[in-house]
C-alpha positions in Angstrom: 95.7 -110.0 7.8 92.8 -110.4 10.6 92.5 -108.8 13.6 93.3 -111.9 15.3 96.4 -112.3 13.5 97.3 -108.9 13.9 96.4 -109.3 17.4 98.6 -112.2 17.9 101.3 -110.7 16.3 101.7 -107.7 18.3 101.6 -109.6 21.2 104.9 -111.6 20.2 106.7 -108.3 20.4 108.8 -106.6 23.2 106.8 -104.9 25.7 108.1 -101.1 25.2 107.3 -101.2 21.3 103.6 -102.6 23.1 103.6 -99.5 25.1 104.2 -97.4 22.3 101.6 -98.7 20.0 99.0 -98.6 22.6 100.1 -94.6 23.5 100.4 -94.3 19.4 96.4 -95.6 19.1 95.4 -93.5 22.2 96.5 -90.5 20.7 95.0 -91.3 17.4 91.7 -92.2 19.2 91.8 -88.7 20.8 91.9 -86.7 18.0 89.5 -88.4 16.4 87.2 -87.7 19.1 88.3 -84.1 19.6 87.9 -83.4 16.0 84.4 -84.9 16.0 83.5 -82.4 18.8 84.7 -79.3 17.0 82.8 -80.2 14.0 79.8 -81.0 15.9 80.3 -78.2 18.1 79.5 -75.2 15.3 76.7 -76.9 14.3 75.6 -77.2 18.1 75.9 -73.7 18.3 74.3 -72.3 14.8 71.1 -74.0 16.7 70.9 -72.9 20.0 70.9 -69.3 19.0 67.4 -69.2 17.9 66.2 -71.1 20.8 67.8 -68.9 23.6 64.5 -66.9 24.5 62.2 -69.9 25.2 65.5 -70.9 27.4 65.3 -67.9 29.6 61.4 -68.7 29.6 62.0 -72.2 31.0 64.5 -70.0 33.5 62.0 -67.8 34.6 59.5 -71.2 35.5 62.2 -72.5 37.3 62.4 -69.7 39.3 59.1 -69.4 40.3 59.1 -73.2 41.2 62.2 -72.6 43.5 60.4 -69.8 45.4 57.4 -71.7 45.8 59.3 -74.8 47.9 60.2 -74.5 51.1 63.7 -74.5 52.3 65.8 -77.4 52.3 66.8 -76.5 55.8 63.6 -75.8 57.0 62.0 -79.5 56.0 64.7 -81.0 57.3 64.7 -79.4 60.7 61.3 -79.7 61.0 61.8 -83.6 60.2 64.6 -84.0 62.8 62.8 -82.4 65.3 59.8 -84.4 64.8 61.6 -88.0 65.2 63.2 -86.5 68.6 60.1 -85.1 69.9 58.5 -88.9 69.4 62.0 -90.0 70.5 61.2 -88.4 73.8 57.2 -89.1 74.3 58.0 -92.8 73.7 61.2 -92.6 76.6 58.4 -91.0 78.9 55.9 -93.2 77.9 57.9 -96.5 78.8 58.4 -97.9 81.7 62.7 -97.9 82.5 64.0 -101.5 83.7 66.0 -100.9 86.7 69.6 -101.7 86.0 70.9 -104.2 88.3 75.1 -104.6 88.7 75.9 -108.1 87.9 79.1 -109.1 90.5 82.0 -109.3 88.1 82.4 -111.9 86.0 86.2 -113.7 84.8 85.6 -113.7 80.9 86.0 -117.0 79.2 89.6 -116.8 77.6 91.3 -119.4 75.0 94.4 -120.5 75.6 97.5 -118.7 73.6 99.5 -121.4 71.4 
């Protein structure tokens, strides 16, 4: 039987047997995922051992890297404050249109149906 046929055939069937195939193949797809983990898993293990110390090594690097950078918060002040301090040197620099008051106007309005 092909996997067309097979495909075919489980389509002609009720929808709750459907259901309970696809739950059924779910299942079996999880545990062979899970079991693929665990096995993979202790061999995962057995090899970082060994390798922990040059680990902490890259730790330490990082650490030194992190001190080195300014703050987060501190760029990002210092960002903000520049864009409003050219914010307000270019509002000072410009010349302000006067506002004039327009006399009210009726606003154009289409008809209800």
């Amino acid at each position: 039987m092909s996997v067309i046929e097979y495909i075919e055939k489980l389509q002609k069937k009720p929808r709750h047997i459907r259901v309970q195939i696809m739950w059924a193949s779910v299942t079996v797809g999880a545990a062979i995922i899970f079991g693929f983990w665990l096995w993979s898993l202790s061999t995962l293990l057995a090899q970082t051992a060994p390798q922990n110390n040059a680990g902490n090594d890259q730790l330490k690097k990082l650490g030194e890297i992190k001190k080195e950078m300014p703050g987060l918060w501190q760029s990002l002040s210092a960002g903000v404050g520049s864009i409003i301090d050219t914010a307000k040197n270019d509002m000072a620099a410009s010349p302000s249109p006067a506002l004039q008051e327009s006399p009210a106007q009726p606003a154009d309005k289409l008809p209800l149906e």
